[in-house]
Each structure stands twice: as C-alpha cells, then as structure tokens.
C-alpha positions as CSV (number, residue, x, y, z in Angstrom):
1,X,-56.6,22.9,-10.5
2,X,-54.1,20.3,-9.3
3,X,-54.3,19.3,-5.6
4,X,-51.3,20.2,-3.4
5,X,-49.4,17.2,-2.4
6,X,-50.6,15.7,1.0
7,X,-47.8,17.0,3.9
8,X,-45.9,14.8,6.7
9,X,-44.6,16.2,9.5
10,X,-40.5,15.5,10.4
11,X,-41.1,13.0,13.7
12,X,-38.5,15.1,15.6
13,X,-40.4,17.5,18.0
14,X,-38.3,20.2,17.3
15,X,-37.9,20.2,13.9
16,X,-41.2,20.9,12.9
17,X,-40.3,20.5,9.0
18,X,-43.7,20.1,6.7
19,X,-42.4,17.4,3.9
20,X,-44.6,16.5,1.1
21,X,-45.3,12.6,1.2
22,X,-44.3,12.3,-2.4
23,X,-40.5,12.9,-1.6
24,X,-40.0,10.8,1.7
25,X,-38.0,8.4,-0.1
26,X,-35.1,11.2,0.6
27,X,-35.8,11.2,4.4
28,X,-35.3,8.6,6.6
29,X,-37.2,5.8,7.7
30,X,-36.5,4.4,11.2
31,X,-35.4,0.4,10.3
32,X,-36.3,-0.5,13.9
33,X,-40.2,-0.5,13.5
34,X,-40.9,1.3,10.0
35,X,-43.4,3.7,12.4
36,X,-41.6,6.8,12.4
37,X,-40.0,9.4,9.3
38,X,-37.3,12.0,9.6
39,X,-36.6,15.0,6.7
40,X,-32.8,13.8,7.8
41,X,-30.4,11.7,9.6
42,X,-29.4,14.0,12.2
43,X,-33.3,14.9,13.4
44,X,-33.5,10.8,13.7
45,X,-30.2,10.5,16.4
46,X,-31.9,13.5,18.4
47,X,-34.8,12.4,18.9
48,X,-33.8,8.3,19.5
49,X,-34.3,8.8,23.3
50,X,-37.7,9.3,23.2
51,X,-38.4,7.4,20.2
52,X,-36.6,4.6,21.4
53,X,-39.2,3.8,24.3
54,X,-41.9,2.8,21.5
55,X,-40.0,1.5,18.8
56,X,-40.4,-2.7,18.3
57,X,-36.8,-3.2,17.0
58,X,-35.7,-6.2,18.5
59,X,-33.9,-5.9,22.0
60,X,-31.3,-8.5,21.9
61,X,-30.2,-9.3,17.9
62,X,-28.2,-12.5,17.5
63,X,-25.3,-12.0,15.7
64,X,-26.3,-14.9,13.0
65,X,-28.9,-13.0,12.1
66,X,-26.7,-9.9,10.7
67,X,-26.1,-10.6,7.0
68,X,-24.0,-8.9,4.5
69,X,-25.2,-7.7,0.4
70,X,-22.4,-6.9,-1.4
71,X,-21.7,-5.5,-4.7
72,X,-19.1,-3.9,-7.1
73,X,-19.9,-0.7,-8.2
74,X,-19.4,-0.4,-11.9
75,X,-17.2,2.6,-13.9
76,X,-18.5,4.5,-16.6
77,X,-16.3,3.7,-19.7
78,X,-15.3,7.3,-20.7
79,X,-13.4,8.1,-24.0
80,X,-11.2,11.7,-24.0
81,X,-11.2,14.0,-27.0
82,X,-8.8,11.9,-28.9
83,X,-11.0,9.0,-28.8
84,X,-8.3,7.7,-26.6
85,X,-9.4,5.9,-23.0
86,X,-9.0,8.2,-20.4
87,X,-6.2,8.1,-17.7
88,X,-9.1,6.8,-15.1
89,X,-10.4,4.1,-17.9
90,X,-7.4,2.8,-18.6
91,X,-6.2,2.1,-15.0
92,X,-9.6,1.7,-13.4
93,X,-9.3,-1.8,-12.9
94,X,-6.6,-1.1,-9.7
95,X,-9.0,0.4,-7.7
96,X,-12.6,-1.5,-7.5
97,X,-15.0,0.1,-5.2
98,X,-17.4,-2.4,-2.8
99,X,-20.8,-1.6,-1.5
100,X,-22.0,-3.6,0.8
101,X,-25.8,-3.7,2.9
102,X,-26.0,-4.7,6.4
103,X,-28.9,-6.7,6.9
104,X,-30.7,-8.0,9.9
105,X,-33.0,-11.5,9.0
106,X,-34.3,-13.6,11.7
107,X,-33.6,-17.2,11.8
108,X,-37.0,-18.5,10.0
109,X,-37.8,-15.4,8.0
110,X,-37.8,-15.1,4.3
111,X,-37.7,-11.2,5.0
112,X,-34.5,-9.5,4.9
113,X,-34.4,-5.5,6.7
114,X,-31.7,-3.1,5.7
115,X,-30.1,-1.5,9.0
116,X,-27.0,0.0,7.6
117,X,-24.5,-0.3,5.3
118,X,-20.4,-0.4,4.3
119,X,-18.4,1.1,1.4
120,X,-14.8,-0.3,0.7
121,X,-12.0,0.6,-1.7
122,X,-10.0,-2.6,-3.2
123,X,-6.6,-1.6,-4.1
124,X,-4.7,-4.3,-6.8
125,X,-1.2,-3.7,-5.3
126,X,0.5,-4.9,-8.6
127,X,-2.0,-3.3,-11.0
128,X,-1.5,-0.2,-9.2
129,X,2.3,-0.5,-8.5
130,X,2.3,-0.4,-12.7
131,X,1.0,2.4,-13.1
132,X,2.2,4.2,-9.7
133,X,1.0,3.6,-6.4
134,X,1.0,7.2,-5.3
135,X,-0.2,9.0,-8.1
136,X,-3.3,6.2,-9.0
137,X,-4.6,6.6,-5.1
138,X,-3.7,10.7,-5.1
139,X,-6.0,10.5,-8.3
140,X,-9.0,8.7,-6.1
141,X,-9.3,10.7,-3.5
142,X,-8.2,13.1,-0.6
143,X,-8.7,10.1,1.6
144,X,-6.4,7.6,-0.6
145,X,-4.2,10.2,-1.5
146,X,-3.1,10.4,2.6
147,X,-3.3,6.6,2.6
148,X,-0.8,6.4,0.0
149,X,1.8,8.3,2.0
150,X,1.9,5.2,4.3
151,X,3.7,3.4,1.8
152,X,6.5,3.6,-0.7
153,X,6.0,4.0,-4.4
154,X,6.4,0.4,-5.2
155,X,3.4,-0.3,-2.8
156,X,5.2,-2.1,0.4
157,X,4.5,-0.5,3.4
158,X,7.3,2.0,4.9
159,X,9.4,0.7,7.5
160,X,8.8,1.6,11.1
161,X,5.2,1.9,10.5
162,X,4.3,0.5,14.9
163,X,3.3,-2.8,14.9
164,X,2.6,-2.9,11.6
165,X,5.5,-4.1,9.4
166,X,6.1,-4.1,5.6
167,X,6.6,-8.2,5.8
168,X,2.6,-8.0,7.5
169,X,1.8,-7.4,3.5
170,X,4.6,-9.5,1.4
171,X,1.8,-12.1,0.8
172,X,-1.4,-10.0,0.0
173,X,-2.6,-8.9,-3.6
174,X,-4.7,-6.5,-2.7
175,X,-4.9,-3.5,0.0
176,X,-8.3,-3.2,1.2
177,X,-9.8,0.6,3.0
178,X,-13.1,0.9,4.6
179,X,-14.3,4.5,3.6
180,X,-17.8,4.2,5.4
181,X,-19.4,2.3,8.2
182,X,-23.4,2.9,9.0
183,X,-25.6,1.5,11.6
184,X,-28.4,2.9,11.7
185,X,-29.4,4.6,15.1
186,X,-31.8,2.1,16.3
187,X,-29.6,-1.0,15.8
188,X,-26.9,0.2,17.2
189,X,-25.3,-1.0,20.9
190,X,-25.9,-4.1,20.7
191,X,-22.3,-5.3,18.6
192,X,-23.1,-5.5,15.3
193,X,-20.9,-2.9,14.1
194,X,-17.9,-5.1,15.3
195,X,-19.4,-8.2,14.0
196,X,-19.4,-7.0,10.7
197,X,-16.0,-5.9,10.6
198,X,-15.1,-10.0,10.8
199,X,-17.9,-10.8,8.4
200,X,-16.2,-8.4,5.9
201,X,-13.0,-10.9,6.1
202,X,-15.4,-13.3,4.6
203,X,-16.5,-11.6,1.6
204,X,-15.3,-13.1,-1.1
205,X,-14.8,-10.0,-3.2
206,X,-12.0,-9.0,-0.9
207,X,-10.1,-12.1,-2.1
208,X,-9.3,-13.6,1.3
209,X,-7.3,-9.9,2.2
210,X,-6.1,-10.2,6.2
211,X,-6.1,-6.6,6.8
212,X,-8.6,-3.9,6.6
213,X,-7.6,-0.3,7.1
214,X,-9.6,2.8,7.9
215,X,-9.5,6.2,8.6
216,X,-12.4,6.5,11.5
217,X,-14.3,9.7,11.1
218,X,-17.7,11.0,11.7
219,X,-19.6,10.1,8.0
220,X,-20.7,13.2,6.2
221,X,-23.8,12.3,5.7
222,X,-24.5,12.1,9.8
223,X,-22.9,15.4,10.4
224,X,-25.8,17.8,9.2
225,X,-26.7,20.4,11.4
226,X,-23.9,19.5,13.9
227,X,-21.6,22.3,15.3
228,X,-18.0,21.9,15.3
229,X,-17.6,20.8,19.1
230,X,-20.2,18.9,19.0
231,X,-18.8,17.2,15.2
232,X,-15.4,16.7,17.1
233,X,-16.7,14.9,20.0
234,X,-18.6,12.5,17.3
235,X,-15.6,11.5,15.5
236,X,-13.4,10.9,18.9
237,X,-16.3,8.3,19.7
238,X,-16.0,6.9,16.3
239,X,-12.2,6.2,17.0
240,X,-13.0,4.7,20.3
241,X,-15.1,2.4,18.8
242,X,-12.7,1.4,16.0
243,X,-10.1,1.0,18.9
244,X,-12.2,-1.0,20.7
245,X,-12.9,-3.1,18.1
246,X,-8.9,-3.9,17.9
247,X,-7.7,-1.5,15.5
248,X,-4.7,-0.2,16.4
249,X,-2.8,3.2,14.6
250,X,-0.6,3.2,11.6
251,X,2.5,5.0,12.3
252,X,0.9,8.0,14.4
253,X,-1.4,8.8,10.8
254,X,-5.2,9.1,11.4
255,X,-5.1,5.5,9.7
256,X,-5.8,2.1,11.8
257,X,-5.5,-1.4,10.9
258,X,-7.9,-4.5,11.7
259,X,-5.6,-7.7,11.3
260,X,-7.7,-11.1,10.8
261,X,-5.4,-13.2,13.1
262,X,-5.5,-12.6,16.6
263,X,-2.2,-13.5,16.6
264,X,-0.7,-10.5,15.1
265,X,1.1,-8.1,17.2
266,X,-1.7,-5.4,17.0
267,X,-3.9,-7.6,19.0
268,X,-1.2,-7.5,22.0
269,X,-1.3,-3.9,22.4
270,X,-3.9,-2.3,24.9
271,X,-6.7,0.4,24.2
272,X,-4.5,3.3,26.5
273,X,-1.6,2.3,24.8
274,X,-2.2,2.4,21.0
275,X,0.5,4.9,19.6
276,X,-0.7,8.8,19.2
277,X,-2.0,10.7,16.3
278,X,1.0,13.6,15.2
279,X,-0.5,16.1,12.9
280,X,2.6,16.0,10.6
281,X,3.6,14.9,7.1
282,X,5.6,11.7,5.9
283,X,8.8,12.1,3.9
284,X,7.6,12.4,0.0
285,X,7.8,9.0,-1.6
286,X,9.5,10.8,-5.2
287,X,10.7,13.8,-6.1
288,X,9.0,16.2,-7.5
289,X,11.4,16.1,-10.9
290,X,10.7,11.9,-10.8
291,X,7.2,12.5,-10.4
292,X,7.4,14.7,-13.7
293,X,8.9,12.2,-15.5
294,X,7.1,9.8,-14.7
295,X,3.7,11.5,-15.9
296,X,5.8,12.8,-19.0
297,X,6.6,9.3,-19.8
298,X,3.0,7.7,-19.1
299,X,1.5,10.1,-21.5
300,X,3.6,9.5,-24.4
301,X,3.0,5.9,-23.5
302,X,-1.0,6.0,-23.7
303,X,-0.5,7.8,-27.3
304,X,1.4,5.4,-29.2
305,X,-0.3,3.6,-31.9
306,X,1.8,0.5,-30.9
C-alpha cells in the first residue's frame, strides 16, 4: 500500500489549503527568506503584513546589487499541410520575444536570488513593415494588435501622437513593448522596479532601442481570487507607478512610453498633467478591400515554387 504524500499547509492564515509537498514547485516560495510557501500568488500579497515582520529579506537593497538574466525565447519550426512553412514560421523572425530574470546578488556573493522577472516583445520595424506592420502584430496578440493601431502601416508612428512624435523613431530598427513586469511582494518599495526599467536600456538584446512602451495593467497571474473593484484599484496603482517612473501616455491609448534621454519632451511633462485615457478607436490604418488584397497577394506569394 503506497503511503499518501506528506501535506503542507498554504502559510496564509486564511486559506487553510492542504498541498502535498511533492507539488510545491507550483506554489510560491517567498524570495525574501525562503521560510514561508503559498498554494498561490495572491494568498502571498495578503498575508505580507504579517509575514513581513519575520521575514530576513534585506531592508535597504543597493541598486548595484539588482542584476538582469536575459534570454530569447525560441519558436517551434512548424510546417502546414503542404509541407510549406507556416505564415508564423516564415515571418517569425520580426517579432522576438525576451525573457528576462530579475535578480538580487550582494556585492561579495557568488549566490544569485531570483526576485522577479520581465517579458518583452522586440518588433524588427523593417522585417515587419515587409510583411505588414498591422496584420504581423494583429497576428501576435490582443495586446500588439491595439499597439499596432498607434501607428501607420508602414510602421512610423501617426502624427499627433502628444509628445511623442513620428521623427522620436526615424532612427530606431526596432520597437521594443514590455508585456510583463514582476517584483515579487517582498522586494518591492524599495525602487527596484524603476531601476530595472533603465537596466533594460542596457540589454544588449534590445539593440541599443531608446524607447520602451507598455500597456500598465494588473498581470494575470497576480489577479487570482481578486474581485473586480478590488482588480481595478490594482491596475490604477500599476499606472501610477509606470507614471511615476516617467512614462507618459501615447495619444490618449492605454499605451505609455519610457524615453532613455531625459531630454526628451516626455520627461518635461508633470505626473497631474500626462494626457487622459479616451476609451475610443483610431482611424483604421487600410481598408478593409486593401487588407484583402493584401492577404490574397501574400498567399499566392508563399506558394510559388520560384
């Protein structure tokens, strides 16, 4: 008769959960002191003020110390029916997607500790532009697919766009998003979030881009067991912070941009007076008969033998 795995209980008082030990690896693990386990993320930020009292992560972090992992994450190769590449194969080399660890090592120590981490999208503006800005970021995802409204099919940025102008981008090969930013709970207040958005300027794999955009939100994967109120008033704090940090809107979109200089316009413009979010839709890039076309034409391109 097998033995029943050995139980641990969720460290949040009022959850109560009963998780066997052999699947922990799916729960969290609090990165301040390694001392305490959660079944989830959300059961970890409710109870931080009492956990917070005992925990040994260190009080004042020096900035130095905060180090950045990254890494490209890697396409499958897929063939369609026709042994042809598939639409996403063949123009998969526009969009690379970045991964990237936030990591905490003290000055001396050989011992890196992971306390959050970043995901970025890397658009090629002329690799994209070739095979249609709109329609390769509408094929992405929701998120890219409002970000490419922003701009015109040929990539440039559409005119009257706040302080943000299309000549900001005349010099930059490549458009760079942040989909995801993640301290984790017991790291947080004490500005690393903000000093890794200037360490991600540094990153070689963004190829010396000046601009980050993002669309601030509340991460799925923090939102479990939230209730809508209580989701909303999370994601107006994540804008806050983003604003604080001197993004500033694009066009009145949910969209901000970081710029690298601190000479750029953006950085001019106060908190209380970044422009306004309108919930409304931009002006179509294409028709609907050009867009046809175009596809039409792409198609019958990917299927000749020459």
């Amino acid at each position: 008769m097998e033995s029943e795995s050995p139980q641990s209980q969720c460290d949040n008082a009022s959850c109560g959960n009963q998780v066997p030990s052999s699947i922990w690896s799916s729960g969290v693990l609090c990165s301040g002191c390694s001392g305490a386990r959660y079944c989830a993320a959300p059961c970890q930020e409710v109870s931080w003020a009492s956990h917070k009292a005992i925990c040994t992560v260190p009080k004042s972090v020096k900035l130095g110390e905060i180090r950045l992992h990254c890494k490209i994450e890697e396409e499958d190769e897929d063939e369609d029916e026709d042994g042809y590449d598939s639409d996403e194969d063949m123009d998969s080399t526009c969009i690379k997607n970045i991964s990237v660890d936030i990591e905490y090592k003290p000055f001396g120590s050989n011992t890196a500790v992971k306390i959050g981490y970043a995901r970025l999208v890397l658009v090629d503006i002329e690799k994209t532009r070739s095979v249609g800005f709109f329609f390769r970021l509408d094929d992405e995802s929701d998120e890219l697919s409002n970000f490419a409204v922003l701009f015109d099919d040929e990539g440039p940025l559409r005119p009257n766009s706040g302080c943000w102008q299309p000549e900001d981008f005349d010099e930059q090969d490549y458009l760079v998003v942040l989909t995801e930013l993640v301290v984790d709970i017991p790291w947080r207040e004490q500005g690393i979030g903000r000093s890794v958005f200037q360490k991600l300027f540094k990153l070689e794999q963004l190829h010396g881009s000046r601009f980050i955009f993002a669309w601030p939100t509340a991460w799925a994967s923090s939102i479990q067991k939230e209730s809508t109120a209580a989701y909303s008033a999370k994601c107006d704090r994540v804008v806050k912070f983003f604003q604080k940090s001197a993004f500033r809107r694009v066009v009145n979109s949910r969209f901000f941009c970081l710029a690298n200089d601190i000479r750029h316009a953006s950085h001019s413009i106060p908190l209380d007076q970044d422009a306004p979010y309108h919930d409304s839709e931009l002006p179509p890039t294409i028709t609907l008969e050009e867009a046809q076309r175009y596809m039409d034409e792409r198609y019958m391109a990917q299927r000749m033998p020459f």
